[in-house]
C-alpha positions as CSV (number, residue, x, y, z in Angstrom):
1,X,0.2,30.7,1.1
2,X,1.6,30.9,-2.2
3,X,2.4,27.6,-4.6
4,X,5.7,27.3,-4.0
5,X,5.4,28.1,-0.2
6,X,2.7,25.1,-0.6
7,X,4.7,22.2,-2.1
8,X,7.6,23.3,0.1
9,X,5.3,22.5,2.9
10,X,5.5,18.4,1.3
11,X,8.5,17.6,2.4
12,X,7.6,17.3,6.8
13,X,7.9,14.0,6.2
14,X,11.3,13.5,4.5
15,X,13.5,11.3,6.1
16,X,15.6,10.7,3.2
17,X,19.0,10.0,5.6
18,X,17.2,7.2,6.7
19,X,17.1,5.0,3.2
20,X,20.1,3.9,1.4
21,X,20.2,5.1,-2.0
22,X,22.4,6.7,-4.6
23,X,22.3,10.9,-3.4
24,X,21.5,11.5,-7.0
25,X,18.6,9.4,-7.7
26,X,15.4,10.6,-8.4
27,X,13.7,7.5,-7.0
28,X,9.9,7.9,-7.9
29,X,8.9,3.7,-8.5
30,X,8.6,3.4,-4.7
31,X,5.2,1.6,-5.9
32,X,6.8,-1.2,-7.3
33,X,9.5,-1.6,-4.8
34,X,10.5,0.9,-1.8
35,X,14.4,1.3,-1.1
36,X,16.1,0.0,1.2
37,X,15.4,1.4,5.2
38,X,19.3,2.2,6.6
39,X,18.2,0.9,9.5
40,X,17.4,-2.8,8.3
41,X,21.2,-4.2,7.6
42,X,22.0,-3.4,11.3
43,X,18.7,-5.6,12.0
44,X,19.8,-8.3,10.2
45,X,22.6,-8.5,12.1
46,X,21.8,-8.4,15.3
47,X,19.1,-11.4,14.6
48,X,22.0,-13.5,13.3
49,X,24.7,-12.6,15.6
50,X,22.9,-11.7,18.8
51,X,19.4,-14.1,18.4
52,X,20.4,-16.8,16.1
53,X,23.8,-16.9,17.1
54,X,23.4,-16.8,20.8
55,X,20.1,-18.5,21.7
56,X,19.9,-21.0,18.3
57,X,16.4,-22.8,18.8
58,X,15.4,-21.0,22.0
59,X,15.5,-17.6,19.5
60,X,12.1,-18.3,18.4
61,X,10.1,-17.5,22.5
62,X,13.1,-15.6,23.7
63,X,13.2,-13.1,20.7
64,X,10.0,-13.4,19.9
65,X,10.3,-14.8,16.3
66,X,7.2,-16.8,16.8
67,X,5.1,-13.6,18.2
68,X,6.1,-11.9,15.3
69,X,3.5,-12.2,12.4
70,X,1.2,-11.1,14.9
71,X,3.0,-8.2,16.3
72,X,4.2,-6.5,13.4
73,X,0.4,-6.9,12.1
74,X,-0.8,-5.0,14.9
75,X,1.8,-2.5,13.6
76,X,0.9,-2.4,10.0
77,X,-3.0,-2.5,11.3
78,X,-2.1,1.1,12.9
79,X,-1.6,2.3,8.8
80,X,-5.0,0.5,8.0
81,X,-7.1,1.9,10.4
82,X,-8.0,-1.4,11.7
83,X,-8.0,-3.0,15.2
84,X,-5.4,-4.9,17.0
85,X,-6.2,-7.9,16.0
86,X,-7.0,-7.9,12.9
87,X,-3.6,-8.1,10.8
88,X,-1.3,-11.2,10.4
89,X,2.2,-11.2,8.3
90,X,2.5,-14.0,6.6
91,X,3.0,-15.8,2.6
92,X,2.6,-13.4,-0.3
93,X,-0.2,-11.5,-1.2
94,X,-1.3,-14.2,-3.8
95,X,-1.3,-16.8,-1.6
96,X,-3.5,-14.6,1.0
97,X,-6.0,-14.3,-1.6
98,X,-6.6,-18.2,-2.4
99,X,-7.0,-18.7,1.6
100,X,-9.3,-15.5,1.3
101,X,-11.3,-16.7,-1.5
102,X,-11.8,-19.8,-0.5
103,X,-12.8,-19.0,3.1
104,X,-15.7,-16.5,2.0
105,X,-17.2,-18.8,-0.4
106,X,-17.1,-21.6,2.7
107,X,-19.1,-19.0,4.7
108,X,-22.7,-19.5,3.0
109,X,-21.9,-22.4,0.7
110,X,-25.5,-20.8,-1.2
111,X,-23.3,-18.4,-2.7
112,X,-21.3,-19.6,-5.5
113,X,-20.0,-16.1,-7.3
114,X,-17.3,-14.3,-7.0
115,X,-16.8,-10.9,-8.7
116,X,-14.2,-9.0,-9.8
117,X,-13.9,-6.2,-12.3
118,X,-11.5,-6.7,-15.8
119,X,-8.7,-3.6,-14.7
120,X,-8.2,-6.0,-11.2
121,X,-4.7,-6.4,-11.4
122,X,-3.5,-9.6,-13.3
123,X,-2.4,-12.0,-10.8
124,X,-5.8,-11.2,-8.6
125,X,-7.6,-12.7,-11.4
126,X,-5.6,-15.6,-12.0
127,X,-5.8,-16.4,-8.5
128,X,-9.9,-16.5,-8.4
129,X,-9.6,-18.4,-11.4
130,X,-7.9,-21.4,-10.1
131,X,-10.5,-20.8,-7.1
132,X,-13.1,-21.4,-9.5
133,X,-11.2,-24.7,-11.2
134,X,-11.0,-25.8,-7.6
135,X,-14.7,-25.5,-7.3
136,X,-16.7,-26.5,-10.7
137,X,-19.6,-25.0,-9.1
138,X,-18.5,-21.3,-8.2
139,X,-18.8,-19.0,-11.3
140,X,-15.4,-16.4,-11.5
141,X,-17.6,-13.2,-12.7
142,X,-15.4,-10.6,-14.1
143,X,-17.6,-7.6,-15.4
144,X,-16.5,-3.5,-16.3
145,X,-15.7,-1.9,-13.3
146,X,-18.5,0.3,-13.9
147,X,-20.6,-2.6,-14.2
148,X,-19.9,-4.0,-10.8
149,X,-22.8,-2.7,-8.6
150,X,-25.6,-3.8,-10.7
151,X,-23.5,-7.1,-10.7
152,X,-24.2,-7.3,-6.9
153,X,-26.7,-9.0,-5.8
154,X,-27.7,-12.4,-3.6
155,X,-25.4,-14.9,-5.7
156,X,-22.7,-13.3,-5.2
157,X,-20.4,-14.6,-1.8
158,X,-17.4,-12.2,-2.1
159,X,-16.7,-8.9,-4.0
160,X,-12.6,-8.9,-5.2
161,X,-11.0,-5.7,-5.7
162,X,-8.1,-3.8,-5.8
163,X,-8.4,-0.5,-3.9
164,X,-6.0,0.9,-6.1
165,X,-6.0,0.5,-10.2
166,X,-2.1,-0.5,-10.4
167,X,-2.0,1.2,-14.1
168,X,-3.7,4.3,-13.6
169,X,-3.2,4.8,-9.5
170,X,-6.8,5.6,-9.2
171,X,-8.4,5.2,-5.7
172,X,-11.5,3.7,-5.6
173,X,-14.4,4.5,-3.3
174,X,-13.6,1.8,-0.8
175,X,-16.7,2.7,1.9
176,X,-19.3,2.9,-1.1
177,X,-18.2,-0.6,-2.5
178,X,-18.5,-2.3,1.2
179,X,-22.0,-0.6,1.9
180,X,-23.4,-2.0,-1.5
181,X,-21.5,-5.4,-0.9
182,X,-23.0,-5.7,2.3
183,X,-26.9,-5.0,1.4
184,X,-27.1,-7.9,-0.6
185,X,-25.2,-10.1,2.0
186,X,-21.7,-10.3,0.2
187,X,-18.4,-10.3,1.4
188,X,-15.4,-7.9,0.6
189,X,-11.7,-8.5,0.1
190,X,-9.7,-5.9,-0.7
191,X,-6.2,-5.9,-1.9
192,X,-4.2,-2.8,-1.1
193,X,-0.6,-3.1,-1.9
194,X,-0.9,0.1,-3.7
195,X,-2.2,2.2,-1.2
196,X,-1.3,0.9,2.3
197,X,2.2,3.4,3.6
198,X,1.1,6.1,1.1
199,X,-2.9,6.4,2.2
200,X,-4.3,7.3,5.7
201,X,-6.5,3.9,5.0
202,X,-9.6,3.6,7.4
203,X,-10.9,-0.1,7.9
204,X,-13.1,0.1,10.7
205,X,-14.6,3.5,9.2
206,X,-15.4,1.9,5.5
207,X,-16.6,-1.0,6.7
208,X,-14.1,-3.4,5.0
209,X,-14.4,-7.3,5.7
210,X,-11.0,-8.8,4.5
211,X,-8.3,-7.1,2.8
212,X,-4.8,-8.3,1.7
213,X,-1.5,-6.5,0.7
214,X,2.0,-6.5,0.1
215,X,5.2,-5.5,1.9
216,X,7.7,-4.5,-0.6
217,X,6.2,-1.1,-2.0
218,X,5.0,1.6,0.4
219,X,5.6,-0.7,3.5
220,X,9.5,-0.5,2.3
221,X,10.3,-4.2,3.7
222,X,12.3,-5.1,0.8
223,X,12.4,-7.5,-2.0
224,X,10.7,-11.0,-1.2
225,X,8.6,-9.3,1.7
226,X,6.4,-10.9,3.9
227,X,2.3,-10.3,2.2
228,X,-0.5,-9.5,5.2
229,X,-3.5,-10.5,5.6
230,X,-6.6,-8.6,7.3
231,X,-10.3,-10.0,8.8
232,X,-12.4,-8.1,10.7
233,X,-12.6,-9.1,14.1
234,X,-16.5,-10.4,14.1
235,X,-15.5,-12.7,10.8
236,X,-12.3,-14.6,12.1
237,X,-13.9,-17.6,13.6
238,X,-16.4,-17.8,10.9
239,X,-13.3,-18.0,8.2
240,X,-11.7,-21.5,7.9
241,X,-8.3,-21.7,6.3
242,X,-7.8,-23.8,3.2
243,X,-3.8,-24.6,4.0
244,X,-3.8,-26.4,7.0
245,X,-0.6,-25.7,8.3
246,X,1.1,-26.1,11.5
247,X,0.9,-23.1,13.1
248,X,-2.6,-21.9,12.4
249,X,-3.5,-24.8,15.0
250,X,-4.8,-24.0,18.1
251,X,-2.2,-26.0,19.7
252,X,0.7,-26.2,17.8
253,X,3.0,-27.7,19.8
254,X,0.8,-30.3,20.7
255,X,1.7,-31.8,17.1
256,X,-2.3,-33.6,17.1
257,X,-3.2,-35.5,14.4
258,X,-6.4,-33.7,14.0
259,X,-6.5,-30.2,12.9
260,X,-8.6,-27.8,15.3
261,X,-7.6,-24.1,14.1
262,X,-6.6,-21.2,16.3
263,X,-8.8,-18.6,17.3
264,X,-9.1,-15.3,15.7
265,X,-6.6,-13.7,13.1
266,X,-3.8,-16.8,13.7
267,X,-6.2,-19.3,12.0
268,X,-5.2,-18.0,8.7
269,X,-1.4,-18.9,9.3
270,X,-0.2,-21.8,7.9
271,X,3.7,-22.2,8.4
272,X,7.1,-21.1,10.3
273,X,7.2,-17.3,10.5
274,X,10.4,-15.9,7.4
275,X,12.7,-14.9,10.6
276,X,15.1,-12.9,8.8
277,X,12.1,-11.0,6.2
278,X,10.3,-10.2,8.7
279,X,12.6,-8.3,10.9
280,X,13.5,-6.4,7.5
281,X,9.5,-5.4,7.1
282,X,9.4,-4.1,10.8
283,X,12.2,-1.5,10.0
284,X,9.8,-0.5,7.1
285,X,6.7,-0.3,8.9
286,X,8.1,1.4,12.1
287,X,9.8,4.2,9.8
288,X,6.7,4.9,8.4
289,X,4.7,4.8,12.2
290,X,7.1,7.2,13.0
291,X,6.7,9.6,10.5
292,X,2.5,9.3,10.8
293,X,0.4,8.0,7.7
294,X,-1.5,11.1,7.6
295,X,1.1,13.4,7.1
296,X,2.7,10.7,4.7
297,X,-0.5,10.7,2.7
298,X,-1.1,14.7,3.2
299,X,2.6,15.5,1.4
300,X,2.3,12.4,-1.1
301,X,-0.8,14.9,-2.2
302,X,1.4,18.2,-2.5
303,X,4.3,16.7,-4.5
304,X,1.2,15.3,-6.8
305,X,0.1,19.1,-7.2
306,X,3.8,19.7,-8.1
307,X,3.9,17.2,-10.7
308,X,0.8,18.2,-12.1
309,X,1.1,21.8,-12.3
310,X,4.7,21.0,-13.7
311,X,2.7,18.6,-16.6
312,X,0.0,21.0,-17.3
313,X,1.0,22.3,-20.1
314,X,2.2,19.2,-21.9
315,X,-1.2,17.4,-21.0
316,X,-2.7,20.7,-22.5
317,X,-0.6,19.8,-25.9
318,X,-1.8,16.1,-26.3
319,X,1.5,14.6,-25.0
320,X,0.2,12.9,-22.1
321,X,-2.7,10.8,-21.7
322,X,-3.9,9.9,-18.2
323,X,-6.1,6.6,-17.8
324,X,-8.8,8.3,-15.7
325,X,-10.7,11.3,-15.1
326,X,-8.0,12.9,-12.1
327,X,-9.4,14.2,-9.2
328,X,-8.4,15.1,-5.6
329,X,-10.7,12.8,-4.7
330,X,-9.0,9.6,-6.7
331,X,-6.0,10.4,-6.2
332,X,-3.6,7.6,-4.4
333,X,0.5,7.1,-4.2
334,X,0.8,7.4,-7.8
335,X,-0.4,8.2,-11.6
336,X,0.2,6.3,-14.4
337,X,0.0,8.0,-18.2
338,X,0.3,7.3,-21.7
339,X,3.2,9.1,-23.9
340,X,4.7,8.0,-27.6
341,X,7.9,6.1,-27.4
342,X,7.1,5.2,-23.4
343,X,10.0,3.2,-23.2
344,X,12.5,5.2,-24.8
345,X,11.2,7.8,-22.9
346,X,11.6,5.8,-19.5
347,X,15.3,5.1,-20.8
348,X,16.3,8.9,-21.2
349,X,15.1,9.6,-17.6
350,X,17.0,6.8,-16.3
351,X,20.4,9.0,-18.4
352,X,19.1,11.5,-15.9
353,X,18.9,9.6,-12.6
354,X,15.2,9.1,-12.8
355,X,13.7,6.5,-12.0
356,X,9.8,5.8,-13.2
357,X,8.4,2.6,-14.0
358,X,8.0,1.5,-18.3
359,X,4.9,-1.1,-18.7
360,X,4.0,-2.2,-22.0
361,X,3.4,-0.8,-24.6
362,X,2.8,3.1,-23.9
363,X,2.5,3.2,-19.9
364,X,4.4,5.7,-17.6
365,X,3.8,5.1,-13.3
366,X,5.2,7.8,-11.1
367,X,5.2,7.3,-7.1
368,X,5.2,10.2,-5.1
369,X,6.4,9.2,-1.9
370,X,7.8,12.2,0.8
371,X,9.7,9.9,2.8
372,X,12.4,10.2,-0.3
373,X,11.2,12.3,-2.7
374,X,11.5,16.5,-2.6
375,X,9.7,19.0,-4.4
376,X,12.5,19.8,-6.4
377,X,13.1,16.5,-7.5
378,X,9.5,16.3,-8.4
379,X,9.5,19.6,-10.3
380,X,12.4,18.6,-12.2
381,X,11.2,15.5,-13.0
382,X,8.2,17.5,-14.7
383,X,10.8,19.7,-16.5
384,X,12.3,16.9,-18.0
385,X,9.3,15.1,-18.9
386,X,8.1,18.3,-20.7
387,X,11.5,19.1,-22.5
388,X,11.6,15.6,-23.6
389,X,8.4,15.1,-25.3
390,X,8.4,18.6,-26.2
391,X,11.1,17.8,-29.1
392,X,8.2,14.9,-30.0
């Protein structure tokens, strides 16, 4: 099969008809924030009009709304590789990790280290740092990534991470991490907001122990998204949630005075389920269940051939710097670069109805996500980028 035969071969899983977006876009900062599913508005509606409107208060059994966080984790678990289970929509990502962090380092109160590596992405940090202004005693370590193994070792209660560097879009070795974690008695917790809907991910497999993400890039559920939360199955009952909330009781309805959390995965939520957000997320996640995350993944890899055979020769010149040493075996949803004048550059694309993502100072990200994206829009894209910083 010849190259072009090849990257035609990416676009199996287009289903472009079934986002709403401008025909002439070139929408490739689906890793910031997906477009909008066709299907969602027609959701919306029907939960106002035929569930909110008709039933009111009795909505939340008879339509499920309650079920919800739990059923549409199950869903998103499919794209994880996880167990049923295991998964649970709820809060934002950030908030997921505080409930996270403070859980693991409840687990073997011995342990008073939690490590992360300096490329983690911002907010990650500043989240295990008010962790560790919560609790004088717990050290926030924050080493080179290359650094972190031989940072491993009995103090340590929870390893932090992000599976995917959000500058770069390198993929890091998620299963190698774990097994090291996990010889010297340490927990994990992932997040994976830039890999989950773009990577066949494989929990169970890799051995992961908690992980978090977000719903508004790959998972497609819109602006304001509901965040997830994942705990292996054998670790749910140990975990005890830091935000007491309602519904994370195991009798909520009981309205007790006393808290006595809920059994597995539920423990960990803390108030009433975002109705309206949530139904929006489910269009997302079922689009991309339909479609299948391995052959999402497979022609997110083709159109990244395409791009990079179409950049070649400008990478070759000096033009473009990447962040890391590219490999197959690295590679996630996207790739971020370095280029002179990054934001005027970003700004002439945009003339062009291209869309990439700017980040200060020098920084280019490109997505490559087949649901919306052709080869020939990625090839172009490439042409563009070359004739541009080709009159550099």
């Amino acid at each position: 099969m010849g190259n072009e035969d090849r990257y035609r071969a990416a676009e199996k899983a287009y289903r472009r008809e079934k986002f709403v977006m401008p025909k002439e876009l070139t929408y490739l900062a689906g890793n910031s924030l997906g477009p909008a599913v066709a299907s969602v508005a027609d959701r919306l509606v029907r939960t106002s009009n035929d569930q909110w409107g008709q039933h009111l208060a009795g909505a939340w059994k008879k339509n499920g709304w309650l079920s919800a966080p739990e059923e549409i984790g199950d869903r998103i678990s499919l794209l994880l590789g996880a167990d049923q289970g295991t998964t649970l929509v709820c809060d934002s990502t950030s908030i997921n990790l505080f409930k996270l962090l403070n859980a693991a380092l409840a687990v073997d109160p011995q342990r008073k280290v939690i490590l992360t590596d300096q490329g983690n992405f911002s907010t990650d940090l500043y989240i295990a740092k008010s962790v560790g202004l919560i609790h004088q005693d717990v050290t926030v370590c924050i080493v080179p990534r290359s650094a972190l193994i031989e940072s491993l070792d009995p103090s340590v209660a929870v390893l932090m991470l992000s599976h995917v560097d959000y500058r770069s879009g390198q993929a890091h070795d998620m299963a190698s991490f774990n097994e090291k974690a996990r010889s010297v008695g340490a927990l994990t917790l992932w997040d994976v907001s830039h890999s989950v809907g773009i990577m066949a991910l494989d929990f169970n497999a890799s051995g992961v122990d908690m992980a978090v993400g977000c719903g508004y890039k790959y998972l497609n559920g819109g602006p304001g998204a509901p965040a997830f939360v994942y705990v292996k199955s054998d670790l749910q009952n140990t975990l005890s949630n830091p935000i007491q909330g309602w519904l994370g009781h195991a009798e909520p309805f009981v309205f007790s005075e006393n808290y006595m959390p809920a059994s597995g995965i539920k423990r960990l939520q803390v108030g009433t389920p975002t109705t309206f957000s949530l139904a929006a997320l489910a269009e997302g996640v079922d689009l991309l269940l339909e479609a299948g995350i391995q052959l999402v993944e497979h022609d997110s890899r083709e159109l990244f051939d395409a791009f990079m055979a179409g950049l070649e020769p400008i990478v070759r010149k000096g033009h473009v710097h990447f962040l890391h040493d590219v490999q197959r075996s690295n590679v996630s949803g996207h790739i971020g670069f370095k280029v002179n004048d990054a934001e005027a550059l970003h700004h002439r694309l945009m003339a062009e109805n291209i869309v990439t993502e700017y980040r200060y100072p020098d920084l280019l990200r490109i997505a490559f996500n087949p649901l919306y994206t052709t080869v020939d829009e990625i090839e172009q894209t490439a042409a563009k980028l070359k004739h541009l910083l080709g009159q550099h």
